[in-house]
C-alpha positions in Angstrom: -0.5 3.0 -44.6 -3.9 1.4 -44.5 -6.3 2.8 -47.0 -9.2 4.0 -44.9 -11.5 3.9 -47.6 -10.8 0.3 -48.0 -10.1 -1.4 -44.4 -11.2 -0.7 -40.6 -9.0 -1.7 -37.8 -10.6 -3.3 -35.1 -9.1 -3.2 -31.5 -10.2 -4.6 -28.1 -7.4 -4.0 -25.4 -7.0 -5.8 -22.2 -5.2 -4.0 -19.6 -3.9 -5.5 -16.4 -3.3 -3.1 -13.5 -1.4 -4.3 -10.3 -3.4 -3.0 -7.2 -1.6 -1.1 -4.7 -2.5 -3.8 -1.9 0.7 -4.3 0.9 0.1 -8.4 0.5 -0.6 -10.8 -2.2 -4.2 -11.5 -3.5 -4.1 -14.9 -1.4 -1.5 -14.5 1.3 0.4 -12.1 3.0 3.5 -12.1 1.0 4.7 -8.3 0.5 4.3 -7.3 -2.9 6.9 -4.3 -2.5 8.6 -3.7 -5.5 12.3 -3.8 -6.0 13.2 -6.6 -3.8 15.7 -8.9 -4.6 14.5 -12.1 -6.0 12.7 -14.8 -4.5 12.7 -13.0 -1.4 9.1 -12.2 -1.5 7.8 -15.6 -1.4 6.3 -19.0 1.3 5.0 -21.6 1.2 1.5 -20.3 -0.3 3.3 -18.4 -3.0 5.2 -21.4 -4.3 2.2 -23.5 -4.0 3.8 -26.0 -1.7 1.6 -29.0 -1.1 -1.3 -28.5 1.8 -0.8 -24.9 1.9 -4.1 -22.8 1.2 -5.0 -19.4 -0.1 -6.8 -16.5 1.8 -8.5 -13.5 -0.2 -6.9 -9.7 0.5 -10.0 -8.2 1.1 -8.5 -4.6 0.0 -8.2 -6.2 -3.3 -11.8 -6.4 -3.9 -12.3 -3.2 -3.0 -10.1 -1.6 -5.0 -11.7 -3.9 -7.9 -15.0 -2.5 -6.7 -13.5 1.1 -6.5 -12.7 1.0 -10.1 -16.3 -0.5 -11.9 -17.7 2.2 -9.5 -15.4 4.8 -11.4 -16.5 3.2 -14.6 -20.1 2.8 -14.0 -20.2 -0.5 -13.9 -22.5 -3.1 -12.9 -21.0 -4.6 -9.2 -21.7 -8.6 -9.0 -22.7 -9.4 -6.0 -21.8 -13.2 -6.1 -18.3 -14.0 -7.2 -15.9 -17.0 -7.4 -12.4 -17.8 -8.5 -11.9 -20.6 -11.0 -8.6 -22.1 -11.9 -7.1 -21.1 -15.1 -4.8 -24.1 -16.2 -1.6 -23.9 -18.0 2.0 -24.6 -17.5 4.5 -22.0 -17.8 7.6 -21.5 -15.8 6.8 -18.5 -14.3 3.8 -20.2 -12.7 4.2 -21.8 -9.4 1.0 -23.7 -9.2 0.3 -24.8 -12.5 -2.6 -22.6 -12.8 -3.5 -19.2 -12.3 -6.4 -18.2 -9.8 -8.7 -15.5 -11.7 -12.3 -14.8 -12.4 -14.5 -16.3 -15.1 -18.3 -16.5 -15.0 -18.9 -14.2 -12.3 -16.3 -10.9 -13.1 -16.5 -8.8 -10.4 -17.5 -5.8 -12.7 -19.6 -5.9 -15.9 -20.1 -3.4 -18.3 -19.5 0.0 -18.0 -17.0 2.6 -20.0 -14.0 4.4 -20.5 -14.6 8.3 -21.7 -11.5 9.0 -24.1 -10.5 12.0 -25.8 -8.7 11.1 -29.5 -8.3 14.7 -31.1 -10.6 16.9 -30.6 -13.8 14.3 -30.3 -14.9 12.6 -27.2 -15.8 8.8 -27.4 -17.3 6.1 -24.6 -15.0 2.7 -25.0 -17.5 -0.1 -23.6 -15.6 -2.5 -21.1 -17.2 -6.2 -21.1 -15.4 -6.6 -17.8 -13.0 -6.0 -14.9 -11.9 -9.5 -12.8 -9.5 -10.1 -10.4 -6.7 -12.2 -10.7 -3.4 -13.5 -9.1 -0.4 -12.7 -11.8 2.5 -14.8 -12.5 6.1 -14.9 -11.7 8.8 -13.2 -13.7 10.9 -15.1 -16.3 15.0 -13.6 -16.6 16.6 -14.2 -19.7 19.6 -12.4 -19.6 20.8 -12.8 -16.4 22.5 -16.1 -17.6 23.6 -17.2 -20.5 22.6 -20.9 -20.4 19.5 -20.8 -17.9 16.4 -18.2 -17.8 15.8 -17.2 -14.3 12.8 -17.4 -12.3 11.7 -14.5 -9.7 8.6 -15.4 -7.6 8.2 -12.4 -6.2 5.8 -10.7 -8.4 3.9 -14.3 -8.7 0.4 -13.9 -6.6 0.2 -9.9 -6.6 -3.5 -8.6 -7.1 -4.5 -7.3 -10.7 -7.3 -6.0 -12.4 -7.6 -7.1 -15.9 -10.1 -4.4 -17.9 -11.3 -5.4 -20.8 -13.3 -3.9 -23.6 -15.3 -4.3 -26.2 -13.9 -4.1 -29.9 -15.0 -0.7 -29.7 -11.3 0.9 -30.8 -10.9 1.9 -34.7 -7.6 3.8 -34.4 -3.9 3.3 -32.6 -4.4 6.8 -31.7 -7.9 6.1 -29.9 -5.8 3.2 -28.4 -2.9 5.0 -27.1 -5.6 7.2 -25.8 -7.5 4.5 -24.3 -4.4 3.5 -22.0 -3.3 7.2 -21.1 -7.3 7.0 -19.5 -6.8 4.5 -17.5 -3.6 4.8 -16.3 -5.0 8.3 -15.6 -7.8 6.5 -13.4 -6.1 4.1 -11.6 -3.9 7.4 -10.1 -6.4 9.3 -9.4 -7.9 6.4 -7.3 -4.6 5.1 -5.7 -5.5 2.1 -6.4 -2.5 1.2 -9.0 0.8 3.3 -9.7 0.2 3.2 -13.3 3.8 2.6 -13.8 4.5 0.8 -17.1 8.2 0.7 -16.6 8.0 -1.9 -13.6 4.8 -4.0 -15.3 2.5 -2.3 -12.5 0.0 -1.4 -15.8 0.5 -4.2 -18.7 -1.5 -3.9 -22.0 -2.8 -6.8 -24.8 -4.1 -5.7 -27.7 -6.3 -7.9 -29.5 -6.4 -6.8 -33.4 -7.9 -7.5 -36.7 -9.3 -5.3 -39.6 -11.9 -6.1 -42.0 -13.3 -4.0 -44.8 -15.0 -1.3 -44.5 -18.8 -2.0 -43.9 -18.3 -5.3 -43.3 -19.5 -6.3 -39.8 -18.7 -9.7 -39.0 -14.7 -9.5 -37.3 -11.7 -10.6 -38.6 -9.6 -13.0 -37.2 -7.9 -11.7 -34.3 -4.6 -11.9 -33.1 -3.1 -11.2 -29.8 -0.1 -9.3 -29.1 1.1 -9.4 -25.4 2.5 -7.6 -22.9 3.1 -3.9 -24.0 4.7 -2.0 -21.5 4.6 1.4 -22.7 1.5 3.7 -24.6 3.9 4.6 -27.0 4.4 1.2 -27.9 0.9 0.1 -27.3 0.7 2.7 -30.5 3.3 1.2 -32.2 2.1 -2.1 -31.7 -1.0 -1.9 -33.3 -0.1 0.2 -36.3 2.4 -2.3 -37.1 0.3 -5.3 -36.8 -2.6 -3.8 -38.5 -0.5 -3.0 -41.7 0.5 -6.5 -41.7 -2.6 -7.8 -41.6 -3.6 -5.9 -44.5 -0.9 -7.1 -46.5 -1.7 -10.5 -45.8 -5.8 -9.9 -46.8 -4.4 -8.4 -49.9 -2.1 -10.8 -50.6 -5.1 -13.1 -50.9 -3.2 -14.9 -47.8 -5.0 -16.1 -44.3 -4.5 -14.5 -41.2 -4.2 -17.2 -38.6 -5.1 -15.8 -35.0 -1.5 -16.0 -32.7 -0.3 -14.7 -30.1 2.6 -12.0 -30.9 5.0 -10.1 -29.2 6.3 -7.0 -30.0 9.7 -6.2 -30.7 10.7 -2.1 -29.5 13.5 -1.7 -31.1 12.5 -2.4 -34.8 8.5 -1.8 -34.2 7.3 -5.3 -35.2 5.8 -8.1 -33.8 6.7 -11.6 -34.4 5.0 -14.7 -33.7 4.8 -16.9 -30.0 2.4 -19.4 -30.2 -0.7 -20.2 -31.6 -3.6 -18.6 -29.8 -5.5 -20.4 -27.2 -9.3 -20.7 -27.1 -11.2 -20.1 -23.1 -11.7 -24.2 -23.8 -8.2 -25.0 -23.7 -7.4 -23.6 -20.1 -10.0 -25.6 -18.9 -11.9 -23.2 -16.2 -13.4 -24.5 -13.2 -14.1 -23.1 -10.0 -11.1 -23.4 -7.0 -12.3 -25.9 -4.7 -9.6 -24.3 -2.1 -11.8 -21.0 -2.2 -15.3 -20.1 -0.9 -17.7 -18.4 -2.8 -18.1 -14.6 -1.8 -20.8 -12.0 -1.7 -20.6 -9.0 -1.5 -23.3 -6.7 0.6 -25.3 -3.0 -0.6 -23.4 -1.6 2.7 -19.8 -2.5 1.5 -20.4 -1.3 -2.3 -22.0 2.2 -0.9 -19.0 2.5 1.7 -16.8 2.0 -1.6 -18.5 4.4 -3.8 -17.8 7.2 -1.1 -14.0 6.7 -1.3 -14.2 7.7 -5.0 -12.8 11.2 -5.7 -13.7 14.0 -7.5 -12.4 12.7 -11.1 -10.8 14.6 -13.9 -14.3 15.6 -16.2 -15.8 16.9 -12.4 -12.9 19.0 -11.5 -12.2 20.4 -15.0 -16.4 21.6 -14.7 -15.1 22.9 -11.6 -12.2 25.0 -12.3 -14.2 26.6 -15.6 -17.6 27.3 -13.6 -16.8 28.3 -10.3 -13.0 29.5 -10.8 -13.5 30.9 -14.2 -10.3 29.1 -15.5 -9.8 28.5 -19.6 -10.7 24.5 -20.2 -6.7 24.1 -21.8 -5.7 25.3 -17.4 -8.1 23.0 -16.3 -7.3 20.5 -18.0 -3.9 20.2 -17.7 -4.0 21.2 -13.9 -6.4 18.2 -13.9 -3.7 15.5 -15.4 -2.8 14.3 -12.7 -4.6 14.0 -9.4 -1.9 14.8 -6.8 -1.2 18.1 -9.4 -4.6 19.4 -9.1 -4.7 18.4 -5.3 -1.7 21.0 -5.1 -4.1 23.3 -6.9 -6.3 23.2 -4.5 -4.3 23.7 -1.5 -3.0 26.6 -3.0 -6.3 28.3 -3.6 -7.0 27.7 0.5 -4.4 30.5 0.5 -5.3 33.1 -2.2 -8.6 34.0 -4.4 -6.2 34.8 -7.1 -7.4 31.5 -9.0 -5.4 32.2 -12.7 -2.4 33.6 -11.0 -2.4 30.1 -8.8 -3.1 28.2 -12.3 -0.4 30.4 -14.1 2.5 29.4 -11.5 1.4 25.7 -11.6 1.6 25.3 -15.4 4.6 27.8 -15.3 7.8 27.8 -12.9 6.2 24.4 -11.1 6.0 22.6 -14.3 8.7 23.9 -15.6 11.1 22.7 -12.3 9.4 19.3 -12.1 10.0 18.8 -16.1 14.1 19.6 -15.9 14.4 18.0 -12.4 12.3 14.8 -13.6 10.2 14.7 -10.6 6.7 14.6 -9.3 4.3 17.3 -7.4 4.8 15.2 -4.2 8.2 15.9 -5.0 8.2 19.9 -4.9 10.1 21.3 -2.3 7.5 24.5 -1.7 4.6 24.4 0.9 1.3 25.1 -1.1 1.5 28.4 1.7 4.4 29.5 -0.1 3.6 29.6 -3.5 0.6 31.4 -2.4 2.8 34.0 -0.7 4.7 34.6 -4.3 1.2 35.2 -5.8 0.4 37.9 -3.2 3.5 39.8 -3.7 2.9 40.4 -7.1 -0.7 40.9 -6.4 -0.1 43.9 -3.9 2.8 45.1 -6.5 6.1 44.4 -4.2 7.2 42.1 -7.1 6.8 41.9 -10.9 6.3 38.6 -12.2 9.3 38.4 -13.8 11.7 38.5 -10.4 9.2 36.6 -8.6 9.7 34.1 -10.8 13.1 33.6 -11.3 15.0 35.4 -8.4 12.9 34.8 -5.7 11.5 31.3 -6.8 15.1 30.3 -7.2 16.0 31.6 -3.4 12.9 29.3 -2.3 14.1 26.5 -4.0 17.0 26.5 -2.1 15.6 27.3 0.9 12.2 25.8 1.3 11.8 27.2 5.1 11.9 30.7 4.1 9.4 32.7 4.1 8.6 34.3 0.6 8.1 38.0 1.7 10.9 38.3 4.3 12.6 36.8 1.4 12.2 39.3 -1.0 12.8 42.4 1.4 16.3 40.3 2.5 17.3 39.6 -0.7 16.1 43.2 -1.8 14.1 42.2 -4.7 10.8 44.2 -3.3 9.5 46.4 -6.3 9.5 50.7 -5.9 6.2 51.7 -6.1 6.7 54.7 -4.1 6.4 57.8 -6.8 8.9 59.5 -4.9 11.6 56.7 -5.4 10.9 56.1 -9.1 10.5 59.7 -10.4 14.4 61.2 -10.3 15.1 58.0 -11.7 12.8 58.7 -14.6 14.0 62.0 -15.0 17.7 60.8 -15.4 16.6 58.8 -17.9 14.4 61.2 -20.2 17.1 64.0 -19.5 19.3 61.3 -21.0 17.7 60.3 -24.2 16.5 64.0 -24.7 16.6 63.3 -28.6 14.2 60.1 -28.0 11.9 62.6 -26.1 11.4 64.4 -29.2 11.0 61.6 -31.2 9.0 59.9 -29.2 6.6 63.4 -29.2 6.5 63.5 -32.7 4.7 59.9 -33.1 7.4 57.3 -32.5 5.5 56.0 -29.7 7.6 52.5 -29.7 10.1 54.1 -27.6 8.3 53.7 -24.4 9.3 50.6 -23.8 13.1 52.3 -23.7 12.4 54.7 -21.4 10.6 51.9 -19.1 13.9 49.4 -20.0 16.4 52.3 -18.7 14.6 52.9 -15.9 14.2 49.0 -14.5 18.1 48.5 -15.6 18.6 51.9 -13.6 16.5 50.4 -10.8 17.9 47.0 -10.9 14.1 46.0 -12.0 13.0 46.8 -8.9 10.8 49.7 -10.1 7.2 48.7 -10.4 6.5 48.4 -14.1 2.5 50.1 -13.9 4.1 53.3 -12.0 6.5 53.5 -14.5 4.5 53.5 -17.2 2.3 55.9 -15.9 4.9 58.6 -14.5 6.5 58.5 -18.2 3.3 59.0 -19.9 2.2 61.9 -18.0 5.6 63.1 -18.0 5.9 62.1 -22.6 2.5 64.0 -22.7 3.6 67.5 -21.2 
């Protein structure tokens, strides 16, 4: 462990985020994922001589979309500049991404580490092509090359070194993974490198302000290890300041199944890849009307809808927040609510049974087999008393699974789950029931008032739980009372 009295961990993250455009950044190669390899590829993608790129316009807006989100400042006059280096992976030679002119400058990330809010400045978010995809275990003598994923549109987001914790960092990447969902501009999906991370980390002692030397470790494909990552690295760093030993800035990769990172090369400076603007591309600028067009695609975000949800439907911040997680969640919220006023119960049944289903079954919201219309239909029958809760719930939310056409109050009469609420139904059964536990009764009247909940036990196992739990209770208590 790092003695926090002593040392502060310095972190600046770079995340790249693969937009959800149907072509490449600079030709109209799909950029499906799951194809097999090199079947995503022309001329253009393998950089054949003569051939010329053409810019996806949907990728700059979606690079727009997301400074907009994260207030920053839009440049109106971009370029792409080659970045030169060689790598296998790399059809060109060079990599077409922003330099000088990033399309977004400045701006924030809002995390939530614990219980305290904190803004993470960004320096920047540029577009840029990405690379192939090198195969190392596909054959034992060779590594493979797959082009498809070479010239697909990313967002790279960098921030400042404004992170002091792994926590704040795993935090960090949960928020924007969270953002680029909710603006379908990205999948988020870490598993198939749609959302890729590089920390950049040093530590220095505390109070000093001048950084440490940095070091670089690349490609993190999961928050957990993101976590990991940096908690490693930073306690080796450490060791080697006390030591009395000199950190030399690398760039690292991170091993997942021991949790350390080991050394790839030594780092390069922005000198070495020797920047300089693509002769085969125009300049662009972009125009007021296209950046206000692009501000009005922007959704309601998380922070709006949870004011939302407290304010106007009187929810607890924990339901609005986690109704809130994910956008296509709370959208199924909301389309619920078109249907019934009863905002908790709606709120209860989506953080209940729905969660619940979607957690064991491994799936999504889009996912759910139930029309928004239907769940609403559940919360009315146990709002007008033809259901408890508890059947509703698991009897008649069962049915509904496996039949998603039904309708949930023909249901319920079909499968005769409706609730008694009819006095004249429930009262012989009640006075079975007291008539059998006649020594209870007199218990009961003498101040062991615990038993109620066996009188109301014997009369829903009696019933079958169909009795309605309220008229129960209040039949026995007038009845206890005499």
């Amino acid at each position: 462990m790092i003695d926090s009295n002593a040392y502060e961990i310095v972190v600046g993250l770079e995340v790249h985020a693969r937009l959800l455009t149907k072509s490449k950044l600079f030709c109209g190669d799909s950029t499906a994922f799951g194809a097999e390899p090199n079947t995503h590829v022309s001329a253009v993608t393998l950089a054949h001589p003569g051939t010329l790129p053409k810019m996806n316009s949907k990728a700059i807006e979606y690079a727009v979309k997301m400074g907009l989100a994260c207030g920053c400042e839009i440049e109106k006059r971009n370029y792409f500049a080659r970045k030169n280096y060689f790598y296998p992976d790399l059809p060109k030679g060079y990599q077409i991404s922003q330099h000088t002119t990033p399309i977004c400058k400045g701006g924030y990330i809002q995390i939530r580490a614990g219980e305290e809010n904190k803004r993470i400045r960004l320096n920047r978010i540029h577009l840029e092509e990405d690379a192939g995809r090198s195969i190392h275990d596909a054959d034992p003598q060779n590594t493979c090359i797959d082009y498809n994923r070479a010239g697909t549109p990313l967002i790279e987001i960098v921030t400042e070194p404004d992170i002091r914790t792994a926590e704040e960092a795993f935090a960090y990447v949960n928020e924007i993974r969270k953002l680029v969902r909710y603006l379908e501009i990205c999948d988020g999906n870490m598993e198939e490198g749609s959302l890729r991370c590089d920390a950049n980390v040093s530590v220095r002692k505390k109070g000093e302000t001048k950084l440490g030397t940095k070091v670089e470790i690349k490609n993190l494909n999961s928050v957990r290890n993101v976590k990991r990552a940096i908690e490693f690295e930073s306690r080796r760093l450490v060791d080697l300041l006390e030591k009395g030993e000199q950190v030399i800035q690398q760039t690292r990769s991170f091993d997942a199944t021991n949790g350390t990172t080991f050394a790839t090369r030594d780092k390069e400076d922005a000198d070495d890849y020797r920047y300089f603007a693509d002769p085969d591309l125009t300049p662009f600028q972009l125009k007021d009307e296209f950046i206000d067009a692009v501000q009005k695609t922007i959704p309601a975000l998380q922070e709006e809808r949870i004011k939302k949800y407290t304010s106007q439907y009187l929810l607890p911040e924990y339901d609005a927040r986690v109704l809130t997680e994910d956008r296509a969640f709370s959208d199924y919220f909301e389309m619920i609510i078109h249907h019934t006023n009863n905002y908790k119960g709606a709120a209860n049944w989506l953080t209940g049974p729905v969660k619940s289903w979607l957690n064991e079954n491994n799936k999504e919201i889009y996912d759910f087999p139930l029309a928004a219309v239907q769940v609403a239909g559940l919360i009315k029958l146990i709002d007008e008393n033809k259901l408890s809760f508890s059947t509703a719930s698991t009897k008649l939310f069962s049915f509904l699974l496996e039949h998603p056409n039904a309708n949930p109050g023909q249901a319920a009469a079909e499968q005769n789950l409706t609730q008694q609420s009819d006095v004249s139904s429930i009262e012989p059964v009640i006075n079975r029931v007291l008539e059998k536990y006649a020594d209870k009764v007199s218990e009961y009247k003498k101040g062991k008032k615990g038993l109620l909940s066996l009188f109301v036990g014997e009369v829903m196992k009696q019933t079958k739980g169909k009795a309605d739990p309220k008229v129960t209770n209040e039949i026995l208590l007038k009845k206890l009372s005499s």
